[in-house]
One Martini backbone bead per residue (centre of mass of N, CA, C, O) as a GRO file, in nm:
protein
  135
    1UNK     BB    1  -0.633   7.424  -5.602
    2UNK     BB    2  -0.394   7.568  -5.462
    3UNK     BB    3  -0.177   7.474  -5.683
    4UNK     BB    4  -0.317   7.610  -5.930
    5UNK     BB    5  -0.260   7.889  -5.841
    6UNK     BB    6   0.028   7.892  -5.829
    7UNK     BB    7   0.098   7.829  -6.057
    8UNK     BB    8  -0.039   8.078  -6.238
    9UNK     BB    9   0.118   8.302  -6.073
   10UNK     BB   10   0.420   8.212  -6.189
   11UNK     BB   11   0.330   8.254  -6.449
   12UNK     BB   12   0.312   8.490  -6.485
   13UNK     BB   13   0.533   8.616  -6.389
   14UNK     BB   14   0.700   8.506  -6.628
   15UNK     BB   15   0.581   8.623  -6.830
   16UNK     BB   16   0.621   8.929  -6.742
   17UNK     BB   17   0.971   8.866  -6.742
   18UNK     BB   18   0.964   8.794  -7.052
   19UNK     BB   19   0.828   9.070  -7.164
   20UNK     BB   20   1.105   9.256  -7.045
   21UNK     BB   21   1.337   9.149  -7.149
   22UNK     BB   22   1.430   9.298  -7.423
   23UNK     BB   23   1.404   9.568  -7.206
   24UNK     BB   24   1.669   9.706  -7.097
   25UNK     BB   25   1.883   9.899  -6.902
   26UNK     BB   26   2.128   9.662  -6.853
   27UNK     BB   27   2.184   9.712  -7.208
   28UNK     BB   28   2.355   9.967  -7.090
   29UNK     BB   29   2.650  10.165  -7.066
   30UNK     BB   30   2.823  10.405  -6.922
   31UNK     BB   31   3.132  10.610  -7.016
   32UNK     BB   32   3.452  10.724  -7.021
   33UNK     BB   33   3.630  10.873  -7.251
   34UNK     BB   34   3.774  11.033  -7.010
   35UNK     BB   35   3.856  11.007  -6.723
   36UNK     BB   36   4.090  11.193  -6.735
   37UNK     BB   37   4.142  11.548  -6.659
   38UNK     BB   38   4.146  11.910  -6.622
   39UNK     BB   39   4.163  12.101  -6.363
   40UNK     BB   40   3.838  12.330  -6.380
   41UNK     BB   41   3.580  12.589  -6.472
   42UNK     BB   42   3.541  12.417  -6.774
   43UNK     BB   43   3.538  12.114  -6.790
   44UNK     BB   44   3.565  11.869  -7.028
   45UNK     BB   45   3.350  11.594  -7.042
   46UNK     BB   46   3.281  11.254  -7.157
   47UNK     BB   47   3.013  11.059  -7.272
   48UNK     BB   48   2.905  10.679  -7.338
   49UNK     BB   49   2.649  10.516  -7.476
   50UNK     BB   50   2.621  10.158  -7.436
   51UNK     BB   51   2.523   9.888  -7.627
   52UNK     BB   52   2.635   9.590  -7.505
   53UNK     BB   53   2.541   9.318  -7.712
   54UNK     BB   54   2.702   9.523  -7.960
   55UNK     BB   55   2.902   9.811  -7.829
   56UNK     BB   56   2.747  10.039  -7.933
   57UNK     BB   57   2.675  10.345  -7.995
   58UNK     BB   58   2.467  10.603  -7.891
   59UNK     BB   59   2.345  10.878  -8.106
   60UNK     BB   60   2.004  10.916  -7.974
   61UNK     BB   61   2.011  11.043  -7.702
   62UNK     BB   62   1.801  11.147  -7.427
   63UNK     BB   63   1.998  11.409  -7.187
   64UNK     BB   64   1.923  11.426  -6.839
   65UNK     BB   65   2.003  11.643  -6.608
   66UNK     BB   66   2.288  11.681  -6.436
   67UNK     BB   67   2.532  11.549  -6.190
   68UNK     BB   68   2.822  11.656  -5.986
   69UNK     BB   69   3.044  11.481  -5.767
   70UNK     BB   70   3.253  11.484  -5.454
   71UNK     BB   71   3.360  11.264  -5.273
   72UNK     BB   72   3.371  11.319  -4.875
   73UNK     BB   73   3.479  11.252  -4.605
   74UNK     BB   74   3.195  11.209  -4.386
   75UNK     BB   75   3.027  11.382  -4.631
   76UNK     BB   76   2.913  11.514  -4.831
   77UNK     BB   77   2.865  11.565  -5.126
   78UNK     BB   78   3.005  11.758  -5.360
   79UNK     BB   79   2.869  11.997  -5.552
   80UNK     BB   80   2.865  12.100  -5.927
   81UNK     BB   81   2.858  12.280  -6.236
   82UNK     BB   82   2.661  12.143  -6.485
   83UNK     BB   83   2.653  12.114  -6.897
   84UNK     BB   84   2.565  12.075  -7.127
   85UNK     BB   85   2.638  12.017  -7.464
   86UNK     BB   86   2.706  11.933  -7.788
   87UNK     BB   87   2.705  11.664  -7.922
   88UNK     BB   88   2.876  11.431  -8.176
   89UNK     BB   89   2.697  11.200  -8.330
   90UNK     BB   90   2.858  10.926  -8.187
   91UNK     BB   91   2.794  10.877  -7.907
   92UNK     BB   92   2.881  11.158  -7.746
   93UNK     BB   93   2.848  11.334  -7.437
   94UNK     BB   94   2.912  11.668  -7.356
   95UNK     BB   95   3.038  11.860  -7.012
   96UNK     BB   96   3.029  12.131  -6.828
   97UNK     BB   97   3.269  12.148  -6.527
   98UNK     BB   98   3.308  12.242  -6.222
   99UNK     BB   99   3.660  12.111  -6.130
  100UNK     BB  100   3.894  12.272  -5.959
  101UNK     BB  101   3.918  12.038  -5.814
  102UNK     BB  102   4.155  11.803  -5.732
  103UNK     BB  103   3.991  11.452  -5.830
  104UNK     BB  104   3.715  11.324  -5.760
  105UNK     BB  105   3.468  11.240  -5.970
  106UNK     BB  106   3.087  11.218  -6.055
  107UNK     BB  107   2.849  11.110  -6.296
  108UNK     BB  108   2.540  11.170  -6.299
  109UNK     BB  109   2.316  10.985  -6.564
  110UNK     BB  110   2.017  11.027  -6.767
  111UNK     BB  111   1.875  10.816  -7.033
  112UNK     BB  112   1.623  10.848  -7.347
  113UNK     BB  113   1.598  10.545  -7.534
  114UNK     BB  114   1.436  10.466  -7.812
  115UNK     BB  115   1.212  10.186  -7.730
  116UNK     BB  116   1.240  10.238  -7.450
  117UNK     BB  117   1.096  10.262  -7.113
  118UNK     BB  118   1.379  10.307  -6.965
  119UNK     BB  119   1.588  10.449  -6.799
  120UNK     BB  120   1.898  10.564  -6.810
  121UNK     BB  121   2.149  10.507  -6.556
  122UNK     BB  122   2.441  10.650  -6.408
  123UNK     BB  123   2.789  10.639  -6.306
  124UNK     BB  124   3.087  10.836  -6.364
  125UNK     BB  125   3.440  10.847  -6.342
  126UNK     BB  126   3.631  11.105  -6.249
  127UNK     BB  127   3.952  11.284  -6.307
  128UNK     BB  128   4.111  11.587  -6.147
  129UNK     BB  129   4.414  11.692  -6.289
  130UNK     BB  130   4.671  11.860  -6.181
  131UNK     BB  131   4.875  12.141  -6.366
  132UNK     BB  132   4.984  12.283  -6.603
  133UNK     BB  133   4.836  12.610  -6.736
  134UNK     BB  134   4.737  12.769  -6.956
  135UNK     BB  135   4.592  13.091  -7.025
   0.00000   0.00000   0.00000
């Protein structure tokens, strides 16, 4: 009996894990349209979420509101202010963010793809690179 009822409980599992196989989140993956930037009070960053399997990108994900942070040797990541812009409809999503410290930024950043029930995160690097600006 002991063994029937482990197989069983196996078997669910796998069942479960395999109903849940079509849609992962890791099916998804943010990137940096441009990596290096210039360092601004509102520099322009831009992502693309891309589907995988097939490399196409995403062009109606819904963009949930971003945090951008500069990590610290020794304390707490530095966070500034990042606002959404609006999409280029081809499947860049582009953030208005004060990078003025030139350097290594992170942006966290997570979207809500039609038909997927898992939330899409990422972690993308930019780096603010300063040099000469015309104003």
């Amino acid at each position: 009996m002991r063994k029937a009822g482990g197989v069983l409980v196996l078997s669910a599992i796998l069942a479960g894990a395999s109903v849940n196989a079509w849609a992962d989140a890791k099916d998804y993956r943010f990137e940096a349209v441009q990596p290096e930037v210039a360092a601004a009070s509102d520099a322009a960053v831009a992502v693309r979420l891309v589907h995988v399997p097939t490399g196409k990108p995403v062009t109606d994900a819904i963009i949930l509101p971003a945090k951008m942070e500069m990590p610290m040797a020794g304390m707490a990541p530095m966070a500034t202010k990042v606002s959404p812009a609006k999409p280029d409809g081809k499947g860049a999503y582009v953030f208005t963010a004060d990078l003025s410290m030139a350097g290594p930024w992170t942006l966290q950043v997570a979207a809500k793809v039609q038909g997927e029930p898992a939330t899409i995160t990422g972690s993308v690097p930019f780096t603010a690179a300063s040099g000469s600006h015309k104003h």
